[in-house]
C-alpha positions, 0 to 999 in steps of 0.5 A: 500500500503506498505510503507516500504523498497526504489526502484531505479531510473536510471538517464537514465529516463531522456531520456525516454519518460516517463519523458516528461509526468509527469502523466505517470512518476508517474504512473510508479513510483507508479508502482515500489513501489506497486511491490512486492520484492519477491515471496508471496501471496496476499489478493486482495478483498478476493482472495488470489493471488501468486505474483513472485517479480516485480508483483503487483495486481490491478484493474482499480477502484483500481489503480486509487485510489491509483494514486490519493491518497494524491494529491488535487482535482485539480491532480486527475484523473478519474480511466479510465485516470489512466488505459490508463496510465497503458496501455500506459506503457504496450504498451511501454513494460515497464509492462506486464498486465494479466487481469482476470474478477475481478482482474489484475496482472501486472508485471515490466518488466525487474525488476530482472535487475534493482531491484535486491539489492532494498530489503532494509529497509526504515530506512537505505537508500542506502548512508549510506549502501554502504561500509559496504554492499561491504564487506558483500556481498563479505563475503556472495559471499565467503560463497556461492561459498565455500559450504563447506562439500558438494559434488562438484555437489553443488558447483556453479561458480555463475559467470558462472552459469549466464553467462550460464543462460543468453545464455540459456534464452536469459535474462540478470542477473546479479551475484547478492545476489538477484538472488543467493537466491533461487539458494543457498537454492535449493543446500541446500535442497539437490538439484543439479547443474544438477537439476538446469540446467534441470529446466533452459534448459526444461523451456527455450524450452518452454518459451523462443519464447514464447512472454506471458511466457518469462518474467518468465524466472527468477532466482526469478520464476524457483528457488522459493520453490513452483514451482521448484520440480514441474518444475523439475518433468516435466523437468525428465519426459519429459527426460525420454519420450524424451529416450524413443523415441531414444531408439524406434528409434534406435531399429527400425533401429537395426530390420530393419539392421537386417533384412535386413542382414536375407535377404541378407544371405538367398539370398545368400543361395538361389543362392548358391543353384540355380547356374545357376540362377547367371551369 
């Protein structure tokens, strides 16, 4: 389990229900450490497994070993116990768990929102980094939102950007380093703020109603290297398939249109040439 880097804890947690249990207070703390902070994979009893940030892996075996780890006989419970505090956190749509036959990946629910400057090193704990990370992050901000030499289709209002984001997926990010990364890297590759907003919008429309998938709509998953070319190869295909159908549509009025002025002419041709069939 890594033992590296710190999380936050909101004072709010107090007023939780979590709180009032001290085995599901745990629990869901051991949850945030074994979160992953950012996309990667990981090596679970020989699978290697792709994790987004605020995912973990774990088995009902394995969570309960981990629960227990460190504490005296008389603390520990049995894995089955520790598997129904995970599902009781599940129930209370703090956590997401998918499970397979051999493995689970359970996801924090809502971790970009509460996690997202939590990438720190164990050495220097947030206190002693408070002003000095102020300046930086307003330094870095200056450097995102200039992208100098680029064309304007590469640069980003970042405020907007999330404003427009949030309304579009119905999420709620903020304007964060954390969630500026993957977007900033993008518009290094060579990529648009158009490409962008394909990727946001054709997701949206599959995922937003969808209770299973809502989760990733995320900075973290729709911009990450390995999967956004893919999402943008769907998003430009199912454009092109959504023109092509318009443009059948409209020419099968434009034919119908037409042929309906052949036959209002021929009509009046034939009339002309029937006089006494006209009143």
């Amino acid at each position: 389990m890594a033992k590296q880097g710190w999380i936050k804890i909101y004072r709010k947690i107090t007023d939780s229900l979590v709180w009032s249990d001290p085995n599901l207070l745990k629990m869901w703390i051991l949850c945030l450490t074994k979160a992953s902070h950012e996309t990667g994979s990981f090596n679970f009893n020989g699978k290697e497994i792709l994790l987004h940030s605020g995912e973990f892996v774990t088995g009902r075996i394995a969570i309960g070993n981990e629960y227990n780890y460190g504490s005296p006989n008389r603390h520990q419970i049995s894995a089955d116990s520790a598997w129904r505090l995970l599902k009781k956190l599940k129930s209370m749509e703090m956590l997401h768990i998918k499970t397979t036959t051999k493995y689970s990946v359970v996801t924090v629910i809502k971790w970009d929102e509460y996690q997202e400057t939590a990438q720190h090193t164990a050495n220097t704990p947030p206190s002693n980094r408070q002003h000095s990370a102020t300046y930086k992050n307003v330094e870095n901000a200056n450097k995102e939102h200039s992208l100098s030499g680029k064309p304007d289709s590469t640069k980003i209002d970042f405020e907007d950007f999330f404003n427009w984001f949030n309304k579009k997926t119905g999420r709620h990010f903020k304007n964060v380093k954390g969630n500026r990364t993957n977007i900033n890297n993008r518009i290094k590759e060579g990529y648009t703020k158009a490409d962008l907003a394909k990727v946001v919008e054709y997701k949206a429309s599959q995922w937003k109603n969808d209770p299973e998938m809502n989760q990733f709509l995320r900075p973290s998953t729709l911009f990450i290297p390995s999967k956004f070319e893919g999402y943008l190869n769907d998003a430009n295909s199912a454009n092109n398939k959504h023109k092509k159908a318009e443009s059948t549509v409209v020419d099968d009025i434009g034919n119908k249109e037409k042929q309906k002025e052949q036959a209002d002419e021929a009509t009046k041709k034939y009339l002309a040439a029937h006089p006494e069939l006209q009143e």
